[in-house]
Every structure is written in structure tokens, then in C-alpha cells.
N, C-alpha and C positions, 0 to 999 in steps of 0.2 A: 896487730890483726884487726884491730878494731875499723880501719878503714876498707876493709875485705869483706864485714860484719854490715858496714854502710852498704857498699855497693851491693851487698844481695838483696838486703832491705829494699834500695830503691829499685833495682832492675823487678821486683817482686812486687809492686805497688807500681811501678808500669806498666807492667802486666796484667795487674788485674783493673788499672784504669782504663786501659787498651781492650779488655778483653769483648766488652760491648760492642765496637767499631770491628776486630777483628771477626766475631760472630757474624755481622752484619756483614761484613763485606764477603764471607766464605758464602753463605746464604747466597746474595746475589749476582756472585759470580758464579756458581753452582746451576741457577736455576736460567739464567743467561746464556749456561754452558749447551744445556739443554737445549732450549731451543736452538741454538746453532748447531749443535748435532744432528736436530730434528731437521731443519730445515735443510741444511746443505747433504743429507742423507736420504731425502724423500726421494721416495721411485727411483733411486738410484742404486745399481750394483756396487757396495761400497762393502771393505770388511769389516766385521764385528768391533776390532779393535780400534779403526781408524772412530767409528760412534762412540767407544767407550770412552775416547782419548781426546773426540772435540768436544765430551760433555764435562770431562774432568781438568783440562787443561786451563780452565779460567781460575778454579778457586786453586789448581796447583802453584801456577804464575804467582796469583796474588796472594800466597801463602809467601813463597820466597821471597819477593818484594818488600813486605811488610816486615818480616823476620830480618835483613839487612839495613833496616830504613836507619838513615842520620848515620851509616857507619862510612869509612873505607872504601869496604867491598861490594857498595850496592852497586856502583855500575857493574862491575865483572859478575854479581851474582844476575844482574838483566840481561848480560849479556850470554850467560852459562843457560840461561832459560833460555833465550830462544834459540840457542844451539840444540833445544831437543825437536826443533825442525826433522833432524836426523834421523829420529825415534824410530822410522821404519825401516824396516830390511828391505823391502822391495822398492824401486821407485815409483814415486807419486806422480800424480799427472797435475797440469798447471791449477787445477781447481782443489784438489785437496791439498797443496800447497797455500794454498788461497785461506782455505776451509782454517789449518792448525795456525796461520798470520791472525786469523780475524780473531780468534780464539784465545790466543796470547795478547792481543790487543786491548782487547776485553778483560781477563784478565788482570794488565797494568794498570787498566783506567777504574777498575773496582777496588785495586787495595791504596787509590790516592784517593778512594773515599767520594770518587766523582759518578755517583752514580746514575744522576740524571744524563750523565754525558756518555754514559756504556750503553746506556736507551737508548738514546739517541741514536747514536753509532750501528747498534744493533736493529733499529726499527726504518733504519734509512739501506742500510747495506744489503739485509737479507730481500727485502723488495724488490729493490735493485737487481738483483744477481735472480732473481727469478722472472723477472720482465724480461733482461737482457735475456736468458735461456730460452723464454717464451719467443721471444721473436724470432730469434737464432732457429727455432724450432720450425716456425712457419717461412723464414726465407730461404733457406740453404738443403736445396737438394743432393744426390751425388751427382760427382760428376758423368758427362758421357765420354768425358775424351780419355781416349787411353795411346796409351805407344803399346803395339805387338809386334812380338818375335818370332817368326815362325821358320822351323828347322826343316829343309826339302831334302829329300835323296835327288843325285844328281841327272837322273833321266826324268825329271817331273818339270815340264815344261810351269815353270810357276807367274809366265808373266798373266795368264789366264786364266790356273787353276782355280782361284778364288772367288772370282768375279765374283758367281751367282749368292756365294757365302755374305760376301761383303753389300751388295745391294739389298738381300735381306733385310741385313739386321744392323748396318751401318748407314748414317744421314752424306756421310762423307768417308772416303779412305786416301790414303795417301802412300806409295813404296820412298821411303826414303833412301836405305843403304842396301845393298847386296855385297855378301863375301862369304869366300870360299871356307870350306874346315875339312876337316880328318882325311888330310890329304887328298883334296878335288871333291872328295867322295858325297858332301852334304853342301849343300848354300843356307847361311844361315838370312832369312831378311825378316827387314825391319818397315814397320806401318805406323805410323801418327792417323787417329782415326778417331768417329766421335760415334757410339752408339745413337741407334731412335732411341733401346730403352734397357739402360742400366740394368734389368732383373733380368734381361735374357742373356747375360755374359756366358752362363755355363752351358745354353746351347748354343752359343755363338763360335765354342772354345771345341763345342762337340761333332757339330758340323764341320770344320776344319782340322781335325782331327781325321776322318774319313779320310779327305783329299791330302793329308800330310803322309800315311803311311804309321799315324800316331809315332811322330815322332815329337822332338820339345817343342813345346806350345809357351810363350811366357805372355803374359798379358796384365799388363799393371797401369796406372794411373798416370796421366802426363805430366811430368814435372811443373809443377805451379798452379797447377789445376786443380784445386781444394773445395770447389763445389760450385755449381752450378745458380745463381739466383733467378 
């Protein structure tokens, strides 16, 4: 037993020679955590948990890391961490995806004790990702082109019903398909069309609406059409 008596000895005076670097690195992956919470959080509609989870997800990382270091299992315990990508029941959008990588990144690079390099990392990316937004902000309007669908009863002469609708409140319109439904009884057609101005859709939808008989109205965004510079 006596070499069982060794190994606790030593694995217990590693621990406690360790124990200064592991504070240090909980510390500064903790308070790194934070601002990335803070940052990728601001004015932003985000849940409570996803903030509680990018402020605590650094010193959790670099808790497991360190706790496996020099064994076996450290790649599979790296790789079991970032499988908590997962964590959420809802799907994330590409930016809170973005938000728990940078997190865990940070994270890795605090329990290898690098910590001028998790600064760095962190004082170059979060800038970054707030300029790109900022511009992003001031170039990219909605779009005005849309495809509509609009549902006729079959006595409604529709090559002219709309006209006065469409000069309105469209810079352009276009009839692409016409075809029949519920046996003769309704013409469903179809418009490629670019609004003057995206905020007036729902009286655009409202107005044609009157000259339809309110019957289906579909009006949605042009394929590929993701915003207007």
C-alpha cells in the first residue's frame, strides 16, 4: 500500500502547488466571461440563460481542461466541452453560436495560463463584431421586392383590377403566372414587384384586399432578396 500512500501525497502537493495558477486562471476566465456576456448581450433581445451561460462558460472550460491536463482523456474531455454547444433547447442564431465558440475559446486559452493571449483575443474580436454590426446597421435596409399572390373569384376581370393599387404604392409590378383552382371557380396569380416603401405593405395588402373580394392575399420577400443597400 505504500505506493497508493505515495500517489496521494504527490497528486496532493500538486494540488496545492497548482492551486495559485488554477485561482488565477478561474479569476480571469470568470471576469473575461463577463465581459463577453456583456458585450455580445447589449441592446440585445437575448435570454437570461444564454448571459448567465456566456459569463460562466470560460472559467467552466478552463476548469475541465486543467482537471484533465497531462492525462489520456484531455482531448475527449475538450472535446465533451464543446459539445455543450448543445446546451440550448431552442435553436440559436448564427451569432449566439458565435457568442458560446468565443467563450469556450477564451476559456481554453485561460487554463493554458495564456493569459495576455485571451486579451488579446478578446479586445480584438469583441470590437470587431461591434463595427461589423455598426455598419451592417447603417448599410442594409429592407428589402422592397417582393413576389405576391393574389386569389380572384372567377368573374373579376383581374388584368386591370389592380392597376390603380399597384401604381400607388409599387415603383414597378410584374403578372408572371396565372392558374386556375377549386375547379375554374378562383384564378390564383402571381406578381414579382418592388415597393416605393416597405412600411406601407399592410396598406398595400389592404387596398387589394377590397378589389380581391378579401380573398388569400400572400405577399412575402423575393427569393435572394435580403436587403436593399
Amino acid at each position: 500500500m505504500n505506493w497508493l500512500t505515495a500517489l496521494e501525497t504527490q497528486t496532493q502537493a500538486s494540488t496545492l502547488l497548482s492551486l495559485g495558477a488554477f485561482s488565477a486562471n478561474i479569476l480571469v476566465a470568470i471576469g473575461l466571461g463577463i465581459i463577453i456576456s456583456g458585450i455580445f448581450c447589449f441592446r440585445k433581445n437575448v435570454s437570461q440563460s444564454l448571459t448567465l451561460a456566456l459569463a460562466l462558460l470560460p472559467p467552466a472550460v478552463s476548469v475541465v481542461v486543467m482537471m484533465v491536463d497531462g492525462s489520456i482523456g484531455a482531448g475527449l474531455a475538450v472535446a465533451g466541452a464543446f459539445s455543450l454547444v448543445r446546451f440550448r433547447s431552442a435553436p440559436g442564431s448564427a451569432r449566439d453560436i458565435l457568442a458560446v465558440f468565443v467563450a469556450m475559446a477564451v476559456g481554453l486559452t485561460c487554463a493554458m495560463g495564456a493569459y495576455a493571449h485571451a486579451l488579446i483575443f478578446v479586445a480584438v474580436i469583441l470590437p470587431g463584431l461591434l463595427v461589423i454590426e455598426k455598419l451592417q446597421g447603417r448599410k442594409i435596409t429592407p428589402s422592397k421586392n417582393r413576389t405576391l399572390r393574389i386569389t380572384v373569384p372567377e368573374d373579376l376581370n383581374y388584368s386591370r383590377a389592380f392597376d390603380s393599387v399597384f401604381q400607388q404604392y409599387a415603383q414597378s409590378y410584374t403578372l408572371i403566372t396565372v392558374k386556375t383552382s377549386n375547379m375554374g371557380s378562383l384564378y390564383k396569380l402571381q406578381y414579382d414587384l418592388k415597393l416605393k416603401d416597405a412600411s406601407q405593405e399592410k396598406d398595400f395588402i389592404d387596398q387589394l384586399r377590397i378589389r380581391n373580394g378579401n380573398l388569400e392575399i400572400v405577399c412575402g420577400l423575393t427569393a435572394g432578396s435580403g436587403g436593399d443597400l
